[in-house]
PyMOL Python script that loads the backbone (N, CA, C, O; Angstrom):
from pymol import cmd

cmd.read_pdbstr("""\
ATOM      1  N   UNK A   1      -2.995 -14.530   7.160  1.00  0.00           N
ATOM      2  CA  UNK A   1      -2.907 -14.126   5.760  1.00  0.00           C
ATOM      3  C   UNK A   1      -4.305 -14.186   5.142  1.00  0.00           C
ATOM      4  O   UNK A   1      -5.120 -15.086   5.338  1.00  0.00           O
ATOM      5  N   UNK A   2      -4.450 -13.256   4.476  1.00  0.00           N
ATOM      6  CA  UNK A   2      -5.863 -13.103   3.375  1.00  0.00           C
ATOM      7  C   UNK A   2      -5.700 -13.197   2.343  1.00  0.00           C
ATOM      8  O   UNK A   2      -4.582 -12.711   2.172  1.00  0.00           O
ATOM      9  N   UNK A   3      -6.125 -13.567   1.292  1.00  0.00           N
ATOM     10  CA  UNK A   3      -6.313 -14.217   0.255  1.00  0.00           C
ATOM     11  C   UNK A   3      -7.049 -12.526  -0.751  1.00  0.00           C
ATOM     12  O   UNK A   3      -8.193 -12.173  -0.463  1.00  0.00           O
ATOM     13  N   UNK A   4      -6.023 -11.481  -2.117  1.00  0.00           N
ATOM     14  CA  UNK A   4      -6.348 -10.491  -2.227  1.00  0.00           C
ATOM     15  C   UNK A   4      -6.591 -10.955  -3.528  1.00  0.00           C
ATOM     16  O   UNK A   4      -5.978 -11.974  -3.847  1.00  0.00           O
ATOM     17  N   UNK A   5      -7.484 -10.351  -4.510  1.00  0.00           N
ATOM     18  CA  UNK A   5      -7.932 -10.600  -5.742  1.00  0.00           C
ATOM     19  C   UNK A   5      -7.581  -9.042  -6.606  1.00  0.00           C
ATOM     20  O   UNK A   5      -7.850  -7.931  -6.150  1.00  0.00           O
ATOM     21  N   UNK A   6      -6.947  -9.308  -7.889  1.00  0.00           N
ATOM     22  CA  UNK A   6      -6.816  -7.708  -8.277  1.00  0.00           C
ATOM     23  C   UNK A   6      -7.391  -7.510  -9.583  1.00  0.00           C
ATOM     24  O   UNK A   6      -6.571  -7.664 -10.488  1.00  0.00           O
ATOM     25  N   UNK A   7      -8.342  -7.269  -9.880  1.00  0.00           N
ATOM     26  CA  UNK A   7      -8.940  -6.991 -11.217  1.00  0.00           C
ATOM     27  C   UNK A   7      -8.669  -5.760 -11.952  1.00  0.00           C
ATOM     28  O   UNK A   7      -8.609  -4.643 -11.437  1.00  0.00           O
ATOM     29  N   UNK A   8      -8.495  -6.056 -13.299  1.00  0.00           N
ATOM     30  CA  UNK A   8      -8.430  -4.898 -13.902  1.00  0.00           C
ATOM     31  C   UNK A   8      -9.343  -4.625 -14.906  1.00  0.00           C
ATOM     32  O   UNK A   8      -9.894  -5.262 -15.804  1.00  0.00           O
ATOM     33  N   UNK A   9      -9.337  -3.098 -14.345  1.00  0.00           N
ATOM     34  CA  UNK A   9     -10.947  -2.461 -15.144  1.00  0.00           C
ATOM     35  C   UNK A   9     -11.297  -1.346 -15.807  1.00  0.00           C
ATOM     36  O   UNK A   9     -10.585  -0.422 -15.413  1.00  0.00           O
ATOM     37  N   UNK A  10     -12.139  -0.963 -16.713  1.00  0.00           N
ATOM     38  CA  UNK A  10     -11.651  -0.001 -17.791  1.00  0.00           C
ATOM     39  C   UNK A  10     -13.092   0.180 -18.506  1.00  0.00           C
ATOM     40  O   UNK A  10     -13.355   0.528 -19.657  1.00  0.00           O
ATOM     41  N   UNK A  11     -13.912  -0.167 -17.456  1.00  0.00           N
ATOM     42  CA  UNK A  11     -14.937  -0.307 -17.742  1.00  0.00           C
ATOM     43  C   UNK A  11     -15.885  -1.696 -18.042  1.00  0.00           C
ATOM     44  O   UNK A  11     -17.094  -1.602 -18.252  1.00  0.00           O
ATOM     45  N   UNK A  12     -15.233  -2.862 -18.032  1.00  0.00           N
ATOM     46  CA  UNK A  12     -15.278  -3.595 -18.617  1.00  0.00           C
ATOM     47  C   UNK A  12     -14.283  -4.621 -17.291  1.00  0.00           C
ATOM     48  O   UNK A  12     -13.074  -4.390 -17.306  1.00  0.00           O
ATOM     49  N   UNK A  13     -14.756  -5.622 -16.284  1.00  0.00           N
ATOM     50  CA  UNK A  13     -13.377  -5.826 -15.729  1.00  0.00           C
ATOM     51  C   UNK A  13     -12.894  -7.437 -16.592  1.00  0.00           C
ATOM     52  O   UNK A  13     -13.403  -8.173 -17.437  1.00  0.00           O
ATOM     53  N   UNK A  14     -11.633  -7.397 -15.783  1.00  0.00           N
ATOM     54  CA  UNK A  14     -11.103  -8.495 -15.956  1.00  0.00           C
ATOM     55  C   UNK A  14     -10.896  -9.491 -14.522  1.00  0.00           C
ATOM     56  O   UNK A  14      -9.908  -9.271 -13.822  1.00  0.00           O
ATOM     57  N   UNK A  15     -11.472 -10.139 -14.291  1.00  0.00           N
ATOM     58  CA  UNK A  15     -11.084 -10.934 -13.213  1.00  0.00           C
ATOM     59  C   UNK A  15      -9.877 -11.844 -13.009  1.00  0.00           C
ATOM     60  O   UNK A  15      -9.485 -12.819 -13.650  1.00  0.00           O
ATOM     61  N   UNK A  16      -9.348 -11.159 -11.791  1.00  0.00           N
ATOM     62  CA  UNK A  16      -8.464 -12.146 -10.950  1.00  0.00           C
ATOM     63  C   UNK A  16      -8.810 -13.644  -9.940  1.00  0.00           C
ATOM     64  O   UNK A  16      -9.297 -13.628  -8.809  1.00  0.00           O
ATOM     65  N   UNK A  17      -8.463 -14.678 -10.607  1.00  0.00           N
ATOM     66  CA  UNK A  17      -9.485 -15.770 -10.823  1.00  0.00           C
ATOM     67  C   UNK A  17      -8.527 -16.413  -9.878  1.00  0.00           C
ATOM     68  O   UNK A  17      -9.070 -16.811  -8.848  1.00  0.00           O
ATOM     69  N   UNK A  18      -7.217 -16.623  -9.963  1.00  0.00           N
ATOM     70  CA  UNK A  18      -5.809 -17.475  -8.191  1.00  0.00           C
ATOM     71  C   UNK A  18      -5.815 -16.214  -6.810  1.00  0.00           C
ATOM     72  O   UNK A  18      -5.478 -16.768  -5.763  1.00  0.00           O
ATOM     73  N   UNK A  19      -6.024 -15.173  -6.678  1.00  0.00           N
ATOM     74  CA  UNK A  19      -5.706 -14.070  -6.250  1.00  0.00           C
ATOM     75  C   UNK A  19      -4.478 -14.420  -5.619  1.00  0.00           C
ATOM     76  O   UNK A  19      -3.706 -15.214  -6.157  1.00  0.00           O
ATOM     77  N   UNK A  20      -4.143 -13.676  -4.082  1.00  0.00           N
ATOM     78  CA  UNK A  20      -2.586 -13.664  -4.136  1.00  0.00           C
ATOM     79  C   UNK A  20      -2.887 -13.693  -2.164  1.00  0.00           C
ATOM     80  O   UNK A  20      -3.626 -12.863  -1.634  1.00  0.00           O
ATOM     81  N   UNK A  21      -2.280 -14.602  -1.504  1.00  0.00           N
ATOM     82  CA  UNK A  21      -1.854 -14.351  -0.238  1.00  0.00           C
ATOM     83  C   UNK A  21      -0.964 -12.999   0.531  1.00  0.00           C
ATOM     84  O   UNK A  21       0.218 -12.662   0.457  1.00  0.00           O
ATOM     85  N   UNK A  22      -2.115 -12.449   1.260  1.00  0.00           N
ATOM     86  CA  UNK A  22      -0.968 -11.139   2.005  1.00  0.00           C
ATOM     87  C   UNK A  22      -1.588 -10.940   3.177  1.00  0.00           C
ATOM     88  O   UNK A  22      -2.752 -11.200   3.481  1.00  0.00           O
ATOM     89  N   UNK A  23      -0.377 -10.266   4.072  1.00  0.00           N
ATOM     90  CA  UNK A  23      -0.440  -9.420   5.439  1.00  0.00           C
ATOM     91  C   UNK A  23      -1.347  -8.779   6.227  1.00  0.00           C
ATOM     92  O   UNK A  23      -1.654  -8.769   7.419  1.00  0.00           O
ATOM     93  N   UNK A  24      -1.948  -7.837   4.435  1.00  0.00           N
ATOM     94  CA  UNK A  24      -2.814  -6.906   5.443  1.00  0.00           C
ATOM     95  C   UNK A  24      -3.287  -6.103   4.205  1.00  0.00           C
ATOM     96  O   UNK A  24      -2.526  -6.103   3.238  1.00  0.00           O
ATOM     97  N   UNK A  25      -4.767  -5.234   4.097  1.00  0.00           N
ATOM     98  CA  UNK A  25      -5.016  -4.353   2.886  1.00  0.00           C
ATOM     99  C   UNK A  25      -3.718  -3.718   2.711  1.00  0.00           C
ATOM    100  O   UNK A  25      -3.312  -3.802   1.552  1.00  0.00           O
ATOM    101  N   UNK A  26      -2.859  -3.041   3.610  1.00  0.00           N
ATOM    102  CA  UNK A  26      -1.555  -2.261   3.122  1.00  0.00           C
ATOM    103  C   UNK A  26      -1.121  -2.782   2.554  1.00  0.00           C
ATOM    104  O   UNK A  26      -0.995  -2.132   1.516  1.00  0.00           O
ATOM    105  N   UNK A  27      -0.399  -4.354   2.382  1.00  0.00           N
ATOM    106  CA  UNK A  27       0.347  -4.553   1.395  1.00  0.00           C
ATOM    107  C   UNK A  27      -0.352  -4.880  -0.001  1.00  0.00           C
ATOM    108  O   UNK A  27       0.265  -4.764  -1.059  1.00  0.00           O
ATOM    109  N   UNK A  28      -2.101  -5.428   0.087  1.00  0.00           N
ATOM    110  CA  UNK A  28      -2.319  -5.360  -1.215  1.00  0.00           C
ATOM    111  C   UNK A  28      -2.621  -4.001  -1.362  1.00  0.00           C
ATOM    112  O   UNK A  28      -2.889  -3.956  -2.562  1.00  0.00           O
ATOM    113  N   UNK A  29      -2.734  -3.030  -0.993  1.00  0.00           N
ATOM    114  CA  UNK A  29      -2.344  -1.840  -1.846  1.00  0.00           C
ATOM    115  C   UNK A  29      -1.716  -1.262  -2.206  1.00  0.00           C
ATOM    116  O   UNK A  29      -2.037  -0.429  -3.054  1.00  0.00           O
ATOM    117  N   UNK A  30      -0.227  -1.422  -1.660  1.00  0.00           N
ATOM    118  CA  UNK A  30       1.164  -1.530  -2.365  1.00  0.00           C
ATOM    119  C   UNK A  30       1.059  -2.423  -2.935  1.00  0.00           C
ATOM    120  O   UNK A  30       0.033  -1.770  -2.749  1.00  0.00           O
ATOM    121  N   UNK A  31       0.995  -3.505  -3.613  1.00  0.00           N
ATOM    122  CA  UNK A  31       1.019  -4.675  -4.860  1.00  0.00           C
ATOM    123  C   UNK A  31       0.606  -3.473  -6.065  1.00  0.00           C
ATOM    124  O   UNK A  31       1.336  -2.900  -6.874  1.00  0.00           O
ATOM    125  N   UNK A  32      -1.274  -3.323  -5.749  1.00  0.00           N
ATOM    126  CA  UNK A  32      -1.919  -2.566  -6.364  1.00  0.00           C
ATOM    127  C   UNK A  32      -1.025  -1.371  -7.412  1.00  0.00           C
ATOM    128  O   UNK A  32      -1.224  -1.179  -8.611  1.00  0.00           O
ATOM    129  N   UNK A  33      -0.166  -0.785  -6.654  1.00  0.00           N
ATOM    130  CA  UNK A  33       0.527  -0.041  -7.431  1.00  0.00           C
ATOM    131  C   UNK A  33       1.557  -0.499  -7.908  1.00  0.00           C
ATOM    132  O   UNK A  33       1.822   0.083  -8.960  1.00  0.00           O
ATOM    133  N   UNK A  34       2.382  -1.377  -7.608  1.00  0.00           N
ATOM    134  CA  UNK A  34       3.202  -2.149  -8.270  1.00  0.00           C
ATOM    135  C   UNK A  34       3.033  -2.342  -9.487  1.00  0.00           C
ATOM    136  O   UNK A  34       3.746  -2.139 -10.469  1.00  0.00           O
ATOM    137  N   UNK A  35       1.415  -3.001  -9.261  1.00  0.00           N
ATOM    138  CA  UNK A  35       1.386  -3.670 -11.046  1.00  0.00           C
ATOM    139  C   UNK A  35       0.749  -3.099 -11.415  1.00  0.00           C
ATOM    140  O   UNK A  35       0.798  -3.377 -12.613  1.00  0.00           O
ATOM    141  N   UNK A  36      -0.545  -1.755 -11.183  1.00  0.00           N
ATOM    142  CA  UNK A  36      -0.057  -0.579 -11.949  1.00  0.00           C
ATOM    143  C   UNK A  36       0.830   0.315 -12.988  1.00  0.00           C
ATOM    144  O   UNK A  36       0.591   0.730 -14.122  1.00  0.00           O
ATOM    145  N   UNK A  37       2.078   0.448 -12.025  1.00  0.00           N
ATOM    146  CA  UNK A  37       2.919   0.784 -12.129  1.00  0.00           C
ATOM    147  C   UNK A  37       3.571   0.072 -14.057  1.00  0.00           C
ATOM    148  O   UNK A  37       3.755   0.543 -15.179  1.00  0.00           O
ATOM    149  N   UNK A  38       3.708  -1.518 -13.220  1.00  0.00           N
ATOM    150  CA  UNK A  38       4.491  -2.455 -14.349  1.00  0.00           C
ATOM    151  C   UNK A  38       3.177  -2.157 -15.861  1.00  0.00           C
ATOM    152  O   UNK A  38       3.525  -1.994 -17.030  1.00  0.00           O
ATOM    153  N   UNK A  39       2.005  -2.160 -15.459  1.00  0.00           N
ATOM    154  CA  UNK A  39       1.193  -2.089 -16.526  1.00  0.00           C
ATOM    155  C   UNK A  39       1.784  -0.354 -17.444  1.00  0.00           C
ATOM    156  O   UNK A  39       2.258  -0.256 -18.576  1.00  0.00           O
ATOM    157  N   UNK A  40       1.570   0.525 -16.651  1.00  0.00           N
ATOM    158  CA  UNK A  40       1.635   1.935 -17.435  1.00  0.00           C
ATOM    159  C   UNK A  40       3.442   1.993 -17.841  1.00  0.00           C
ATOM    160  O   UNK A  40       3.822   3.053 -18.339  1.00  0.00           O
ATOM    161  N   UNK A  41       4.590   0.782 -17.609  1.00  0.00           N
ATOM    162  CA  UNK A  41       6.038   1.131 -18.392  1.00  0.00           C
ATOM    163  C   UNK A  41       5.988   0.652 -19.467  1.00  0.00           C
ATOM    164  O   UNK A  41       6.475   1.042 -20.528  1.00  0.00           O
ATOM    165  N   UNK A  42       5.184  -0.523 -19.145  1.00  0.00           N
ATOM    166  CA  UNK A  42       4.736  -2.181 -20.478  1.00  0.00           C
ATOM    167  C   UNK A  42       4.456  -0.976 -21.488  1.00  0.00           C
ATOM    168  O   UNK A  42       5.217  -0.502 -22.332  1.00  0.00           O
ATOM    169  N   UNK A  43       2.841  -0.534 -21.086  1.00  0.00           N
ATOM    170  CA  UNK A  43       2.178   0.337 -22.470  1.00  0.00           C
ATOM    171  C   UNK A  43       1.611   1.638 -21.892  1.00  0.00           C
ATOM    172  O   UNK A  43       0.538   1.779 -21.305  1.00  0.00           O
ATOM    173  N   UNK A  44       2.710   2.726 -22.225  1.00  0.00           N
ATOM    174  CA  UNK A  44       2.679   3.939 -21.625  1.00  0.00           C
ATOM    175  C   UNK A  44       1.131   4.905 -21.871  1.00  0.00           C
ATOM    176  O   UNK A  44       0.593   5.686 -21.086  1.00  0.00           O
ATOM    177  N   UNK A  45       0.721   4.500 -23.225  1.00  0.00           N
ATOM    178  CA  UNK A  45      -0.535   4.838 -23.808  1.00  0.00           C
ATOM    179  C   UNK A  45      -1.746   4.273 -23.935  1.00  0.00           C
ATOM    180  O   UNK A  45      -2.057   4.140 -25.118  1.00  0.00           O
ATOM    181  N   UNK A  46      -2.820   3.759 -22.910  1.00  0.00           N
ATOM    182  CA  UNK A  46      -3.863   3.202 -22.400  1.00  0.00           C
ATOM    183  C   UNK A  46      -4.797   3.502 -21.922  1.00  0.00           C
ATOM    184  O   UNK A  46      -4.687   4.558 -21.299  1.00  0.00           O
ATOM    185  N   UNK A  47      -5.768   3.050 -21.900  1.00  0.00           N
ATOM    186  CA  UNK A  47      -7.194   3.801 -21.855  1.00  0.00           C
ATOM    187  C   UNK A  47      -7.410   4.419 -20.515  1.00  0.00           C
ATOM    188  O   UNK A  47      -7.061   3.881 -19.465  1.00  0.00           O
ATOM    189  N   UNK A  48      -8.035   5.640 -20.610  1.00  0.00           N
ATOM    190  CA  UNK A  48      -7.313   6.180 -18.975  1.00  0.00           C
ATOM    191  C   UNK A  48      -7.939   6.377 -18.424  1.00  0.00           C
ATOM    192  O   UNK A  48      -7.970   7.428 -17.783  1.00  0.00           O
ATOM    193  N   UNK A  49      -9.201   5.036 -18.338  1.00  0.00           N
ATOM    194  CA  UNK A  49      -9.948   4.481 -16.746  1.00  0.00           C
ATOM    195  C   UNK A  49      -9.323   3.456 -16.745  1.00  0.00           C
ATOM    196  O   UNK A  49     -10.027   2.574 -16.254  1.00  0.00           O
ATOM    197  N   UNK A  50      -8.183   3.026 -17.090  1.00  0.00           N
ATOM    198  CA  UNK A  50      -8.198   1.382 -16.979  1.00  0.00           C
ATOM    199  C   UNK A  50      -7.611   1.824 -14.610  1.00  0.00           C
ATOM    200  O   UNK A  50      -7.389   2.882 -14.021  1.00  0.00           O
ATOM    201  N   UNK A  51      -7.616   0.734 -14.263  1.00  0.00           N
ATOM    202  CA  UNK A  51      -7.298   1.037 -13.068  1.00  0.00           C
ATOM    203  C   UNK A  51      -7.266  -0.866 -12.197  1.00  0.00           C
ATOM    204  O   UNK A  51      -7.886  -1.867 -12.557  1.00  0.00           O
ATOM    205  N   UNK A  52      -6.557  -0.740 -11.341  1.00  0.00           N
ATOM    206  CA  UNK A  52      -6.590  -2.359 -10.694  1.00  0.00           C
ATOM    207  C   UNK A  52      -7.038  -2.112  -9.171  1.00  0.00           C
ATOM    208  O   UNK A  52      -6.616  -1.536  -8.169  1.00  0.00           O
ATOM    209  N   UNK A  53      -7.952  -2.752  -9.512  1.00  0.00           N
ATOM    210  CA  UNK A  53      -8.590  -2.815  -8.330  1.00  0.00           C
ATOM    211  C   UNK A  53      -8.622  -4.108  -7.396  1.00  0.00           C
ATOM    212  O   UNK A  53      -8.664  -5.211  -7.942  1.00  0.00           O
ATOM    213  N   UNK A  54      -8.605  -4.016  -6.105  1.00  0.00           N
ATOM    214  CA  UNK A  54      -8.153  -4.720  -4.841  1.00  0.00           C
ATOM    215  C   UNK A  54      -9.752  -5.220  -4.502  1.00  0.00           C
ATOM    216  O   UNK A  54     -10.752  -4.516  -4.637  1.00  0.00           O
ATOM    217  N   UNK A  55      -9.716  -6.448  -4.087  1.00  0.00           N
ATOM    218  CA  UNK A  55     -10.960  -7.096  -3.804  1.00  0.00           C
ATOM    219  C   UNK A  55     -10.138  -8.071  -2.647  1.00  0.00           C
ATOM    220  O   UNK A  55      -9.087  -8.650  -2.925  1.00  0.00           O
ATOM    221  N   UNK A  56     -10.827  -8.151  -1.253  1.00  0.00           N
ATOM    222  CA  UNK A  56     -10.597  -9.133  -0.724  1.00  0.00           C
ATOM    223  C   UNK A  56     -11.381  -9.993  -0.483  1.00  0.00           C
ATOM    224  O   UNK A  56     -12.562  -9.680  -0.628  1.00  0.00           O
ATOM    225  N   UNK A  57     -11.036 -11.542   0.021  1.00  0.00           N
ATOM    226  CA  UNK A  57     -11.467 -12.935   0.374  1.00  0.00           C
ATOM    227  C   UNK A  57     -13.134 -13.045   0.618  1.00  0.00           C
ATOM    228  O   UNK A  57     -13.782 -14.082   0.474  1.00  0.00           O
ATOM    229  N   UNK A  58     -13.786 -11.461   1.106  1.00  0.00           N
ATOM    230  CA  UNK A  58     -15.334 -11.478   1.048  1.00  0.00           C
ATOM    231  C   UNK A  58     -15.723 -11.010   0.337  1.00  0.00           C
ATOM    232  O   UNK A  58     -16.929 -11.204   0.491  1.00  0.00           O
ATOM    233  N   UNK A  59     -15.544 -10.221  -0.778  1.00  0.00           N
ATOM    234  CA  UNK A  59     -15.558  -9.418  -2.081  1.00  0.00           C
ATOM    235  C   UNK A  59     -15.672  -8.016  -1.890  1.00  0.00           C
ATOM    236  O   UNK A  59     -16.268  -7.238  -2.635  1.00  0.00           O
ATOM    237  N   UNK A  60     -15.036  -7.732  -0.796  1.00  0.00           N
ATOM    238  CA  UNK A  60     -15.304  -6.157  -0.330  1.00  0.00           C
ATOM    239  C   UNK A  60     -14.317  -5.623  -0.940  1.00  0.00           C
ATOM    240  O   UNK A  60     -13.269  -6.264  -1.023  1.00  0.00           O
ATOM    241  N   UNK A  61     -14.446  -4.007  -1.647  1.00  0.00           N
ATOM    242  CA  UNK A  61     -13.441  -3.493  -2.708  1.00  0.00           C
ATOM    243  C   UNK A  61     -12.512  -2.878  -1.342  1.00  0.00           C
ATOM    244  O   UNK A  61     -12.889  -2.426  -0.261  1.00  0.00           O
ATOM    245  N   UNK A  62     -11.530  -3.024  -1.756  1.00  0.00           N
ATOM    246  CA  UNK A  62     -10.475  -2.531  -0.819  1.00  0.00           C
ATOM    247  C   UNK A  62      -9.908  -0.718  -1.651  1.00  0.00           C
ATOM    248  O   UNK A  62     -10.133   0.391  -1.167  1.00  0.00           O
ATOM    249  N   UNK A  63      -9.367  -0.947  -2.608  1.00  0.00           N
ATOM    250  CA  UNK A  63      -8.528   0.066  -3.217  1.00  0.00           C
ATOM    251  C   UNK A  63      -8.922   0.052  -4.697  1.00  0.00           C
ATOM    252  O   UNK A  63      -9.327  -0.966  -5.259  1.00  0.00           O
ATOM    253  N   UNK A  64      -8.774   1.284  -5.316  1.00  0.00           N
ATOM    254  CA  UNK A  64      -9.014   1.255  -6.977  1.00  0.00           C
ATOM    255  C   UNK A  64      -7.862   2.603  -7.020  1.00  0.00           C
ATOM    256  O   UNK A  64      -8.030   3.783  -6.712  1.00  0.00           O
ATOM    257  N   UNK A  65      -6.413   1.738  -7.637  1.00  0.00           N
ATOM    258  CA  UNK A  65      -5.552   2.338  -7.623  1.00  0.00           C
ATOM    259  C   UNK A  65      -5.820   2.483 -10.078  1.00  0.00           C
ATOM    260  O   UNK A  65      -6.014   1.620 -10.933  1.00  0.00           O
ATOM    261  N   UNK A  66      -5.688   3.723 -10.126  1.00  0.00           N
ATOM    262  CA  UNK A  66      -5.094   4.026 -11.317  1.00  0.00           C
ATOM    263  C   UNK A  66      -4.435   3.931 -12.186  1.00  0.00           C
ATOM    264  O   UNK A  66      -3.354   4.498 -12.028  1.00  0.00           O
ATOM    265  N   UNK A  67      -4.630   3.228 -13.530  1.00  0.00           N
ATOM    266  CA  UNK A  67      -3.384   3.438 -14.266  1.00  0.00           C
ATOM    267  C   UNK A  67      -2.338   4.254 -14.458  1.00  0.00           C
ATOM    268  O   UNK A  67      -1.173   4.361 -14.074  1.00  0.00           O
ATOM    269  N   UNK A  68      -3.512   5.094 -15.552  1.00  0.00           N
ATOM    270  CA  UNK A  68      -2.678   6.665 -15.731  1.00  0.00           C
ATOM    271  C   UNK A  68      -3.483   7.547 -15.003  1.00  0.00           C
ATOM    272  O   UNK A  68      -4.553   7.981 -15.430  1.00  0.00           O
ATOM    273  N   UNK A  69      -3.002   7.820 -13.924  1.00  0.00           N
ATOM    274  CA  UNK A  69      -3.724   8.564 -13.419  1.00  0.00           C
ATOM    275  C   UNK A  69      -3.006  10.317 -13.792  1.00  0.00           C
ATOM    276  O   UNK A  69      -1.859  10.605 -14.137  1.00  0.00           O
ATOM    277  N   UNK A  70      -4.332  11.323 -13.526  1.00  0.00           N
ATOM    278  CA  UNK A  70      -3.720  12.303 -14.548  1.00  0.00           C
ATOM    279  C   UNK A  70      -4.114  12.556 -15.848  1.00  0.00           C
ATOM    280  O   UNK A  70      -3.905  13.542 -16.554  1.00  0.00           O
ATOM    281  N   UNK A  71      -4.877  11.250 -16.128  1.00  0.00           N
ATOM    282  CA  UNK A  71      -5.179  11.020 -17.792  1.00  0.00           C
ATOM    283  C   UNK A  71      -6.465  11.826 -18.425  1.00  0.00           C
ATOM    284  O   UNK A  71      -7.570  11.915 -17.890  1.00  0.00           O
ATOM    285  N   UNK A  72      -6.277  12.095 -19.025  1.00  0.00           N
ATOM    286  CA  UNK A  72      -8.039  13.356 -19.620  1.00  0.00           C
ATOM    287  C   UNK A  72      -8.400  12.322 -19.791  1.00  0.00           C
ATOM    288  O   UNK A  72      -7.821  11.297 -20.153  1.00  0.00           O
ATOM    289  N   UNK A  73      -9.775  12.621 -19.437  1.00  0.00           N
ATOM    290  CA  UNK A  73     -10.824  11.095 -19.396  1.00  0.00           C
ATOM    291  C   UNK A  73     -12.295  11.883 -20.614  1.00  0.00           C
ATOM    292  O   UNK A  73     -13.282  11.207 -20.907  1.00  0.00           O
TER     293      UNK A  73
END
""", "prot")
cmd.dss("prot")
cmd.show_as("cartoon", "prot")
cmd.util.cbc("prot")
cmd.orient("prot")
């Protein structure tokens, strides 16, 4: 298990400071969209670079999955 960190960013990040135990980059990049996902039902209207991005245990970026993706930027 690796130890995945997910920040969210919008220009500006927010750090994931406990990160989260997993399998393999696949499943933190399914998470990635998960809470994505839960972020864009919460608040459908959001700044549309925000995006969560996947960092693992050496700080190498794994994934930069999208909020709204689609969004006029």
């Amino acid at each position: 298990m690796r130890t995945y960190y997910f920040d969210i960013r919008d220009g500006v990040p927010v750090r994931d400071k406990a990160g989260l135990e997993l399998a393999s980059d696949g499943a933190a990049i399914a998470h990635s969209k998960g809470l994505a996902d839960k972020v864009r039902k919460e608040k459908p209207k959001g700044h549309p670079e925000l995006q969560v991005v996947v960092i693992d245990e050496s700080g190498r970026e794994v994934h930069r999955e999208p909020v709204y993706p689609g969004a006029p930027r």
